[in-house]
N, C-alpha and C positions, 0 to 999 in steps of 0.2 A: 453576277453582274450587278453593279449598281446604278442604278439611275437616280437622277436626282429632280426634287420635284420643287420649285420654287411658288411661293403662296407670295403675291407682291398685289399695290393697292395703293395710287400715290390718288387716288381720288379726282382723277382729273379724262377719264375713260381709259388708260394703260392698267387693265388689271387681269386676274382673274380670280379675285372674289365676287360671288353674284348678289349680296345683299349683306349687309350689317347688322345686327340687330342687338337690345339691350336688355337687358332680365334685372328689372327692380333699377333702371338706370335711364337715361334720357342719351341718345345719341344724335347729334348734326353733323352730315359730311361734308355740307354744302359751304362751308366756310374757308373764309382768305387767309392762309399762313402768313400768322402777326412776325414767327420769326424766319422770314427767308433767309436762310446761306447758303454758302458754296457747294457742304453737306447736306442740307435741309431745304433743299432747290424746289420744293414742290411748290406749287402755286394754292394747293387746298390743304386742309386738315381734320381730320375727325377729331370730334369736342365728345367727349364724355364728360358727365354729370352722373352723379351718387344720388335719386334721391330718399333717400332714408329707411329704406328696405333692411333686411337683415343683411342681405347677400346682394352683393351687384356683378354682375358677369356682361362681358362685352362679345361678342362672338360671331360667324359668321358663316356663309353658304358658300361653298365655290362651286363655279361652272364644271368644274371635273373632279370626280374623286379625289382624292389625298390617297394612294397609296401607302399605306404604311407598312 
């Protein structure tokens, strides 16, 4: 049987990621989507920023296991 597990986060409290975080990187979630569409309907966005690390990774917690 397969079950399917959706990981979703339009940053606006519809989610179920518990935290964001950045390794060698600066993250903002708290920001206004400069480009709204029909597609890209969210009201917020998470901003990454590189800064000058060797490695930058973006990653995060969810409230429930990920099943894999």
């Amino acid at each position: 049987m397969v079950n399917a597990q959706t990981i979703k986060d339009d940053l606006e409290g519809n989610e179920n990621i518990n935290t964001w975080k950045g390794d060698d990187c600066f993250t903002k979630t708290d920001l206004h989507n400069p480009l709204k569409t029909d597609s890209n309907n969210s009201f917020k966005v998470l901003e990454y920023s590189d800064n000058g690390g060797l490695h930058a990774n973006v990653g995060f917690d969810l409230i429930k296991n990920l099943n894999l």
